[in-house]
Every structure is written in structure tokens, then in C-alpha cells.
C-alpha positions in Angstrom: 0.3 16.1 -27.3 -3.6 16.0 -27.2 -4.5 15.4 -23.8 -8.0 14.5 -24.7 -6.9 11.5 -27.0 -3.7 10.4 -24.6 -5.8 10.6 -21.6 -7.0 8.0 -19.3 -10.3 6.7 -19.3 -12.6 5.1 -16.5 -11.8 1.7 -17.6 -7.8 2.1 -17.5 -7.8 4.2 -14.6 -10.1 1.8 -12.8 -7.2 -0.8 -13.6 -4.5 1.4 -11.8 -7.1 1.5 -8.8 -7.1 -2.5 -8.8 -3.0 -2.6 -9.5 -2.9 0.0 -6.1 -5.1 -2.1 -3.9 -3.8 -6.0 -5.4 -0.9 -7.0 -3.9 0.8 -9.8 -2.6 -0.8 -9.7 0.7 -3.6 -11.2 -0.8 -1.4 -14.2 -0.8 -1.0 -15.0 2.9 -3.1 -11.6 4.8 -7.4 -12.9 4.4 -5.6 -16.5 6.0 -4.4 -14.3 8.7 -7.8 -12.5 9.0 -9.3 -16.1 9.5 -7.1 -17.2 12.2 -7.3 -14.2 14.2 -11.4 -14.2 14.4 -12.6 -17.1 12.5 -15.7 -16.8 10.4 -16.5 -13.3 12.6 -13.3 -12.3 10.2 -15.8 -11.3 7.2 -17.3 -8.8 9.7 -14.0 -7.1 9.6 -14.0 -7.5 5.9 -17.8 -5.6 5.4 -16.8 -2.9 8.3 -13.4 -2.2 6.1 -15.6 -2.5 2.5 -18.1 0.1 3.8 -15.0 2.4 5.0 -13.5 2.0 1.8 -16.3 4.4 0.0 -15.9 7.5 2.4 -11.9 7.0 2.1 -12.3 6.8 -1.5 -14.4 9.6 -1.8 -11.7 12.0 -0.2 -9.2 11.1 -1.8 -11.7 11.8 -4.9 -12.6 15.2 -3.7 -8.8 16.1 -2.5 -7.5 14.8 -6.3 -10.1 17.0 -7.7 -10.4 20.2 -5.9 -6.5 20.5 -4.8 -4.6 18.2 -7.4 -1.1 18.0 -6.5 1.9 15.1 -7.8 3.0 14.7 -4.0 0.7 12.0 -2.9 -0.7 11.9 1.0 2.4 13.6 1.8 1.3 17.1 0.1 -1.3 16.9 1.1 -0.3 16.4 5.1 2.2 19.2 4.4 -1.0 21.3 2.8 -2.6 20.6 5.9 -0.6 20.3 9.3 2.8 21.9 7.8 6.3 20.3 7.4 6.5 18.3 10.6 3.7 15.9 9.9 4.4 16.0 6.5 7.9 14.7 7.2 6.6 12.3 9.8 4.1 10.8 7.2 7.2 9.9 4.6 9.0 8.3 7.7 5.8 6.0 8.5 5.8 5.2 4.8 9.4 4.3 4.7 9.4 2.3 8.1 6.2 0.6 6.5 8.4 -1.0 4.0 11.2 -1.8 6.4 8.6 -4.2 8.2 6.7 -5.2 5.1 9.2 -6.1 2.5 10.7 -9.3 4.9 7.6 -10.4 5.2 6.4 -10.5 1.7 9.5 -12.0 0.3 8.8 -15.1 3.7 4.9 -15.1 2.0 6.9 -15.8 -1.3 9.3 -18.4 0.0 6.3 -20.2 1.8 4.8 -20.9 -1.9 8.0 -22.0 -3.2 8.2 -24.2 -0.2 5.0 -25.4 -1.0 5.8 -25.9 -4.4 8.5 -28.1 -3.9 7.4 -30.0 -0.6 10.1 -27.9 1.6 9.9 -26.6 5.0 10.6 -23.6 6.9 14.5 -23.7 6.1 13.7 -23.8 2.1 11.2 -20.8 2.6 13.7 -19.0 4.6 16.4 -19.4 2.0 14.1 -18.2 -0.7 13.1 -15.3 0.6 16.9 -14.0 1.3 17.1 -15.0 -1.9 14.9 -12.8 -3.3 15.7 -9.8 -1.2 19.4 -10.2 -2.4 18.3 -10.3 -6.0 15.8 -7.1 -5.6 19.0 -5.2 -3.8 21.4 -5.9 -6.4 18.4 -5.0 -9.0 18.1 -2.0 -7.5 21.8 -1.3 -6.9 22.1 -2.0 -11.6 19.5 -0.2 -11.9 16.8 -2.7 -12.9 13.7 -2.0 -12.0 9.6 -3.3 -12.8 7.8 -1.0 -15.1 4.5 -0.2 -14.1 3.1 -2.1 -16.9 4.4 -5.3 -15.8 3.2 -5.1 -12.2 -0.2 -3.2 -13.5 -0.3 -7.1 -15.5 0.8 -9.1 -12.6 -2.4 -8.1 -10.7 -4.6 -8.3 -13.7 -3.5 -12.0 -13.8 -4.1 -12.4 -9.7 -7.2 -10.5 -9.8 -8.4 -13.3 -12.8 -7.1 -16.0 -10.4 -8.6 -15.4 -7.4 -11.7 -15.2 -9.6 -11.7 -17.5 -11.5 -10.7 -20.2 -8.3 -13.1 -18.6 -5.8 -16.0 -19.2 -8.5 -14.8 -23.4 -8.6 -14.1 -23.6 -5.3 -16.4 -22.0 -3.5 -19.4 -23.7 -4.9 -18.4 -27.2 -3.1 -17.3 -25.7 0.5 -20.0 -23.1 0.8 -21.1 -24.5 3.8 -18.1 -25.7 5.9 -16.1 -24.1 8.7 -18.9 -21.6 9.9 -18.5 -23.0 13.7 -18.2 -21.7 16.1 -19.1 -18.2 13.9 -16.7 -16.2 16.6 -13.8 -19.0 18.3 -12.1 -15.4 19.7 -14.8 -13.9 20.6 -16.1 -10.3 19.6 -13.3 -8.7 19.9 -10.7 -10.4 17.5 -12.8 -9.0 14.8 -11.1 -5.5 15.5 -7.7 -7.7 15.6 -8.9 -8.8 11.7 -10.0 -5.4 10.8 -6.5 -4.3 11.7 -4.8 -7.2 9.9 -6.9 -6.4 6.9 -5.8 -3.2 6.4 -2.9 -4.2 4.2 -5.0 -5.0 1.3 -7.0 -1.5 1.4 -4.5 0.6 1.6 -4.6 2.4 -2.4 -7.4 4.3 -2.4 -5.2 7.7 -2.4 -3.7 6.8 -5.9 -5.7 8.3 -7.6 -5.0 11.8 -6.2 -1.5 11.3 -8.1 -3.1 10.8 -11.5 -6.7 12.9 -12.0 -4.0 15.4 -14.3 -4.2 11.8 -16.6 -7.5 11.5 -17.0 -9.2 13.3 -20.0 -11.9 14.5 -18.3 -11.5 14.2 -14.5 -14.6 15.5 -13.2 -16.6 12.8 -15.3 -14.0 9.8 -15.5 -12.2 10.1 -12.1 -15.5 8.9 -10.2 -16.4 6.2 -12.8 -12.9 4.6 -12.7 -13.1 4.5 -8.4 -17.4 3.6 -9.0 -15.5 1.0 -11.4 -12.5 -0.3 -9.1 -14.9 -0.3 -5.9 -17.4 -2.6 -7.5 -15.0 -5.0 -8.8 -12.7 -5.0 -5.6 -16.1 -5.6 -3.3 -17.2 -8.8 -5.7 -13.6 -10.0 -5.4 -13.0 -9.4 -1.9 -16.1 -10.7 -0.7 -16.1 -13.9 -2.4 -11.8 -14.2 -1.2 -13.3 -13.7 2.4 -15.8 -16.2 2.3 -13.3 -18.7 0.3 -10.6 -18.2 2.3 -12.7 -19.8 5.5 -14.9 -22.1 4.2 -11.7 -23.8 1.8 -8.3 -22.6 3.7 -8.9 -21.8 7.2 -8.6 -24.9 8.7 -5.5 -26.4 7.8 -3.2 -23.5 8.8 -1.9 -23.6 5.6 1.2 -21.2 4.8 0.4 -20.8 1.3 -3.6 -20.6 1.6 -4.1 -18.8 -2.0 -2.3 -22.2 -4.1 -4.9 -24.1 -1.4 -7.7 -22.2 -2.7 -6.7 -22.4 -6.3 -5.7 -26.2 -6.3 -9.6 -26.7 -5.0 -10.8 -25.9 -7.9 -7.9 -26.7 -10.5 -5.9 -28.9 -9.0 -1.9 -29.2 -8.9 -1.6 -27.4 -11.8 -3.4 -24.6 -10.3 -1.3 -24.8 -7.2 1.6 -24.7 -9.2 0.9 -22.1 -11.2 0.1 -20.1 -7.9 3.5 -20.5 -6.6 5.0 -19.4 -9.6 2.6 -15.9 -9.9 3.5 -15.5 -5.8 7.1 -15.1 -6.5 6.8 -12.9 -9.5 4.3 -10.8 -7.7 6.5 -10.7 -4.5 9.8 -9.8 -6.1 8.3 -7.1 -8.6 6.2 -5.3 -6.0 9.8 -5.6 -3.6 11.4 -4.1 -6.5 9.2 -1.3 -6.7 8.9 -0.7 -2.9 12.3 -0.6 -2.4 13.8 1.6 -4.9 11.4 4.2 -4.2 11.5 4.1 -1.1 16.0 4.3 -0.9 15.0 7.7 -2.9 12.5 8.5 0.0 15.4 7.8 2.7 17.7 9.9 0.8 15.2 12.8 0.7 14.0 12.7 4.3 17.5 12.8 5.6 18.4 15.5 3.5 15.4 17.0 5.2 16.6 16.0 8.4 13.5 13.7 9.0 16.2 10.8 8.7 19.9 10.6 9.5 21.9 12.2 7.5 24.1 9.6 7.0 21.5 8.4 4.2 21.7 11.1 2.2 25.7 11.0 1.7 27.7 9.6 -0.6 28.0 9.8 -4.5 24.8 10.9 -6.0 23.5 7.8 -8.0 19.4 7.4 -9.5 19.0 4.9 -6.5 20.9 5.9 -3.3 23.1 3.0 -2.3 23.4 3.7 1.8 19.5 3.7 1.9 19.6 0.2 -0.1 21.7 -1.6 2.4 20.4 -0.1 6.0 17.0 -1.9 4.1 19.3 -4.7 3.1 20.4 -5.0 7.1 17.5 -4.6 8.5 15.6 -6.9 6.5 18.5 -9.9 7.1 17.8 -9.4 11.0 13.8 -9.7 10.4 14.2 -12.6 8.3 16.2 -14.0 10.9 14.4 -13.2 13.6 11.4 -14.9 11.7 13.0 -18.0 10.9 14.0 -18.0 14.4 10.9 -17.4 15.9 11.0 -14.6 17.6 8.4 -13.0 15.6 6.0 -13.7 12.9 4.7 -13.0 9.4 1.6 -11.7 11.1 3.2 -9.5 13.8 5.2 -7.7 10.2 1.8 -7.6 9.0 0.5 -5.9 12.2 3.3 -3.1 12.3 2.6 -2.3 8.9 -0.6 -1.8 9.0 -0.1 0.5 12.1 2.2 2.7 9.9 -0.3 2.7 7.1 -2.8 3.1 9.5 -1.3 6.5 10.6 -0.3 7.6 6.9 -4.3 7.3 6.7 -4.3 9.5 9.8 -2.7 12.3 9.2 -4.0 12.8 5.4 -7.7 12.3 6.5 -7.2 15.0 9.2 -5.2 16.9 6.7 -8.3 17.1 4.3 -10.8 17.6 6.9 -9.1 20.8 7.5 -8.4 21.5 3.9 -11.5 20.8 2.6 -14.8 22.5 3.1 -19.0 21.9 3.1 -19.5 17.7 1.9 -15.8 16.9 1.5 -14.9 17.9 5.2 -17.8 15.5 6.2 -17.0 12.7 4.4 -13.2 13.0 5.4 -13.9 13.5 8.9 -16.6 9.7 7.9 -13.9 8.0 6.8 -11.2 9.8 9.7 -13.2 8.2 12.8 -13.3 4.4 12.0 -10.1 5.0 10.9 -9.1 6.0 14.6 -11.2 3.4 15.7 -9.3 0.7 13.5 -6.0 2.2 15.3 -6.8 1.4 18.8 -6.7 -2.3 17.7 -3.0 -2.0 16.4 -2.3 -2.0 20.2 1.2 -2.2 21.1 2.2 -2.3 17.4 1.6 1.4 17.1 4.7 1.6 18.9 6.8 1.0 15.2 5.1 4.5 14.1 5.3 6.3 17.2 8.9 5.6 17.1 9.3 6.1 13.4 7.3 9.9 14.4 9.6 10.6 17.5 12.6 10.2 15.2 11.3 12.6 12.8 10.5 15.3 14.7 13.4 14.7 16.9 16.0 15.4 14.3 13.9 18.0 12.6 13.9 20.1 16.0 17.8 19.3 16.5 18.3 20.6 13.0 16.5 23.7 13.7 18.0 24.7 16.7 21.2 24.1 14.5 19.8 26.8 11.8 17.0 28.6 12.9 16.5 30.6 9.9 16.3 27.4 7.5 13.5 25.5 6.3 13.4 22.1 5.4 10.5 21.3 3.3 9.7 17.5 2.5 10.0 17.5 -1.6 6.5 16.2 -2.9 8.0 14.5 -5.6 10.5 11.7 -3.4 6.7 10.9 -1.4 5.4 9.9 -4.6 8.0 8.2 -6.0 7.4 5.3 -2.9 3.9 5.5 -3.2 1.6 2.6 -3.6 2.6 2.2 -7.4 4.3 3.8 -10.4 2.4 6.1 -12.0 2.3 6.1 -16.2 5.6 8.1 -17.7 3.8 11.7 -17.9 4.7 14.9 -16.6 3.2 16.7 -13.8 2.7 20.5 -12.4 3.3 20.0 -8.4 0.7 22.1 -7.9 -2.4 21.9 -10.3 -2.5 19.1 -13.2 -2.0 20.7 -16.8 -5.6 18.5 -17.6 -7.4 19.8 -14.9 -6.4 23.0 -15.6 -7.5 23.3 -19.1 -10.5 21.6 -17.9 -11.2 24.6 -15.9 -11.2 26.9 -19.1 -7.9 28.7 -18.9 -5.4 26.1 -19.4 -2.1 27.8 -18.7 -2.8 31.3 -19.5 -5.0 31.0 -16.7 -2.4 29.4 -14.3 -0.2 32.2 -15.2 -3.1 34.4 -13.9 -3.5 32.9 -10.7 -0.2 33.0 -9.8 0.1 36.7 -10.6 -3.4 37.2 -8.2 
């Protein structure tokens, strides 16, 4: 095949940034920004926009200089070694646990709004939905790329197009008091926020795509940051002057009804579900195979890596079947909240970011190191406001390396690796149906001059 004409290009690629970083917490997460610190919120959103470039500029550097098809977790393992590396696919996979109830509530709350229904209605949606994404996964259906890679082009034009009609009219409302929570609820936003930055590393999985990756890889993120900053920024604003004062559950059909009316709203709570169940889809296949993989790397229970080989593991499906039921319930209860799901996910996310930021500071050298070790310290910072929600990765860490050491001292002589490839498969999103060297992308390669008559030589030096 000729690389240079299949390729990607800055335009396309910059479209898988976007389908990384759109996702359906844009649904329900900039309402939960508002509430927390009121108009101060849009601090949170500028402090997380200017982190953004730094973050994207590792990940840049990292796909560029040391290419691999693992994702953050190669290179954490590149970095700190197989512990961390383990402990960062375990964060990942709790992640999920947490998330996916509470993204298939945010969908049931637009249906519910849809059809004038209440908490009950919402509920029974969203179990809904998870049952229908289990038993997908359980046949074997799954959401290609393409269609979720759609999905967000069509929010993306939404949110646009609504923010631009509505915004005009309510411009000036809800600015007081600027800071109801005072100063420090912006940190609480900030950490909230987090959820709807988290993509930036996905291009590290796909510069071997890209024609020519030292010239198109930066135009697609130069690309993807502008539009995301335009969009994001006008959201933010949006979402407080239109949407943060009725406490609405479904803020984004709000927004869009301003400026188109019921058939906007409508429309809204239609793209909501599809969005939620696809990206559940996708989360949660992926990340069965990732369960499967860290137990039989003794990150996990081994329990999840038994039983008849299938292409989706089944125990890993219904421990995330379980565990999801009790959050729901415990949601519909009361006893916790779509914004406390939101909060524990964005700790584990949080520490993903962690360790593969420290990881590249070490790894790289001269500008990279700086700008990873930029992009490390807010980072950190952002942390410390996760407060007693960085418990759900601590945990998910002290279970790792728990059963790691255990399985050690139960065969000292034997190493468990964490594959690459089963981090990748529950990253952020798909990535197009091409093959991949684990270790240095066939484009990049050729790009270098050698193609693989030179990888053959490096290997033998």
C-alpha cells in the first residue's frame, strides 16, 4: 500500500483529535463546572485551555521521537517499569467502572427530559442502556470508529451552531455574584472539567498514519486545539449565562432549545442517547479485554482472565455489568451523585496523566523534558483538588501492586509485562483499521530514510 496516498492528513487527523476530546460529558460536565464555582467556573475552563498546549505538546514530542501502538501505558512502562505501567491500565479500567453509570444516568436524564419523566424514567433508561451495551458486547456488536468519529462531528456542529443563537440574547445574564463559592471552588471546577480534556495522548497512537508526521502531526493538534478552544470557550460562557440557573439535568437540550426551540431540544435528546450508548459500547468492550489482560498479568484478579477464550471476555463484562447496577442504584437512591462519578473519574484520569507526564519527563530530553515537566506540575496541582476522591485510584494502585508483589513472591523468576496492545485497545477511541510495529511506526520509519532495512539495522546494533 502507498503510505503517502493512504496516509492521514492534518485535516482528518485533527478530526480524530476532536472525536478523542468530544464526548458525552459535554452533555451534563460544563453544568457541573457552573454549579460548583459559578461564573469563576470559566477561570477553570482558561487555566485547563492554557494546560491543554504543554500536554499536547508532549504527547506530540513522545508520538514523534518514541512512537509506540501502546498508548500512555508504554509509555509509563518505558518510563517507571512494569509496576506503574500496570497500575496506569488499572486506573484506566476503574475509570470506566465509575464513568460508564454515570454517562448512561446523563443519557437517561435527556430522555427524561424528552418525554416529561422524572428521576424513575431516567433511571430505567439508563439500566436500559447498559443492559443493551452488555449484551452488544457479549454478540459481538460493537461501534466502528467511523460512526462515533460522526457522532461528534454532529455534537461538535450543535454546540456550535446553538451557542452562536443563543448566546447572543443571554450574553449578559447570570454574571452575579462572579464567585458564589468563593475562590476556591474554581480548583473544584478545574477538577470536574477534566473529563472533557482528557484526549490529547491520541495522537501518540496514530503519528505511524500520518503521511508525513513531522509536518502534519503538529498541524492536525495546531488544527484540533484552535477549534476545541473556540468551541469550549463559547460552551463555558453559554452554559452560565443560558443553563446555570435552572439546575437543569439536561443543560445541553436547554442550551440548544434557546436558540432552536423544541425541535432542537428534541433532537438533543435523541444525539445524547446515541452518543452515550456508542461511546459505552466502545468503553466497555475494550476495556473487558483490558481486565482480561491485567489479570493475566496479575494487576487484576485472576478470576477475569478465566474462562473460554472469546474476542470479548465475558467475566470482565458482567463484574462491569454488577458493578455498574449497584452505582446506578446507589444513584437513584441518593447515596451518591452524577457529579461525585464525575469526580472519581477525573481522579483516575488525573493520575493516568500523572504517571505518563512523569514518564516522558524522564524519557525525554532538552525542550520535551521541559515542556512535560510544564504540563506535569498544574497537573499535580489540579490533583490536590480531587481531595478525598483520589481515594478510587489509590485503591485501584494498591490493588495492582498488591497482586503483582503476591504473584512474584509466587514465581520470582517470572515477569509479567503489561501487553501494550490490550492499553490501547480501551483507550480514548478506536483507532482506523491499520497495522502497527509496537515499537516504531512503519511511516515514521521510512520517513527517517531507511524504512525497514533500516529497522532491521537498528535492531542488529
Amino acid at each position: 500500500m502507498n503510505e503517502g496516498r493512504a496516509g492521514l492528513g492534518p485535516v482528518r487527523g485533527a478530526s480524530y483529535y476532536v472525536g478523542a476530546l468530544i464526548g458525552p460529558g459535554v452533555l451534563l460536565v460544563p453544568s457541573l463546572a457552573a454549579r460548583a464555582a459559578g461564573p469563576a467556573s470559566l477561570i477553570a475552563w482558561a487555566a485547563l485551555l492554557v494546560l491543554s498546549v504543554p500536554l499536547a505538546l508532549t504527547f506530540l514530542t513522545l508520538a514523534l521521537r518514541h512512537p509506540v501502538a501502546g498508548g500512555l501505558s508504554a509509555y509509563v512502562r518505558e518510563g517507571f517499569g512494569g509496576d506503574a505501567s500496570a497500575i496506569t491500565g488499572t486506573c484506566f479500567a476503574t475509570a470506566v467502572v465509575c464513568g460508564a453509570p454515570a454517562v448512561s444516568l446523563i443519557g437517561g436524564y435527556y430522555v427524561a427530559d424528552l418525554t416529561g419523566s422524572g428521576t424513575a424514567v431516567a433511571g430505567g433508561v439508563a439500566m436500559f442502556m447498559f443492559a443493551a451495551v452488555i449484551v452488544a458486547n457479549v454478540l459481538g456488536l460493537t461501534i466502528s470508529s467511523g460512526f462515533q468519529l460522526a457522532l461528534a462531528a454532529v455534537l461538535v456542529c450543535a454546540i456550535g451552531l446553538a451557542v452562536s443563537v443563543a448566546l447572543p440574547g443571554h450574553v449578559t445574564h447570570n454574571w452575579e455574584p462572579f464567585a458564589p463559592h468563593g475562590w476556591w471552588a474554581v480548583g473544584t471546577a478545574a477538577n470536574i472539567l477534566v473529563w472533557l480534556f482528557v484526549g490529547w495522548e491520541a495522537m501518540a497512537q496514530l503519528a505511524g498514519d500520518f503521511r508525513d508526521p513531522a509536518r502534519d502531526l503538529p498541524r492536525a493538534v495546531l488544527m484540533a486545539f484552535a477549534l476545541m478552544a473556540v468551541l469550549y470557550c463559547g460552551l463555558a460562557v453559554a452554559t452560565i449565562t443560558v443553563t446555570a440557573s435552572d439546575g437543569s439535568r439536561a443543560p445541553l437540550a436547554d442550551l440548544v432549545a434557546a436558540g432552536f426551540g423544541r425541535a432542537g431540544r428534541d433532537g438533543t435528546a435523541v444525539l445524547a442517547v446515541a452518543l452515550t450508548m456508542g461511546t459505552m459500547n466502545v468503553y466497555i468492550g475494550s476495556t473487558a479485554k483490558l481486565a482480561a489482560s491485567l489479570a493475566g498479568d496479575r494487576a487484576l484478579p485472576a478470576w477475569f482472565g478465566a474462562g473460554p477464550h472469546r474476542d470479548i471476555p465475558r467475566r470482565p463484562l458482567w463484574a462491569l455489568a454488577l458493578t455498574s447496577a449497584i452505582l446506578l442504584g446507589a444513584l437513584l437512591a441518593g447515596a451518591t451523585s452524577p457529579a461525585d462519578l464525575v469526580r472519581a473519574t477525573s481522579a483516575c484520569f488525573i493520575v493516568v496523566y500523572i504517571l505518563a507526564l512523569g514518564s516522558a519527563a524522564k524519557v525525554l530530553s532538552g525542550r520535551g523534558r521541559t515542556v512535560a515537566l510544564t504540563a506535569l506540575v498544574p497537573v499535580i496541582v489540579v490533583a490536590a483538588f480531587s481531595s478525598v476522591f483520589l481515594a478510587v485510584p489509590a485503591g485501584a494502585a494498591l490493588l495492582s501492586y498488591a497482586l503483582r508483589h503476591a504473584a512474584r513472591n509466587r514465581a520470582p523468576n517470572h515477569r509479567f509485562p503489561v501487553p501494550a496492545a490490550a492499553f490501547a485497545q480501551a483507550d480514548k477511541r478506536e483507532r482506523p483499521d491499520r497495522a502497527h510495529d509496537q515499537t516504531r511506526p512503519a511511516a515514521w520509519a521510512r520517513q527517517k530514510g531507511g524504512g525497514r532495512r533500516e529497522k532491521c539495522d537498528r535492531s542488529k546494533n
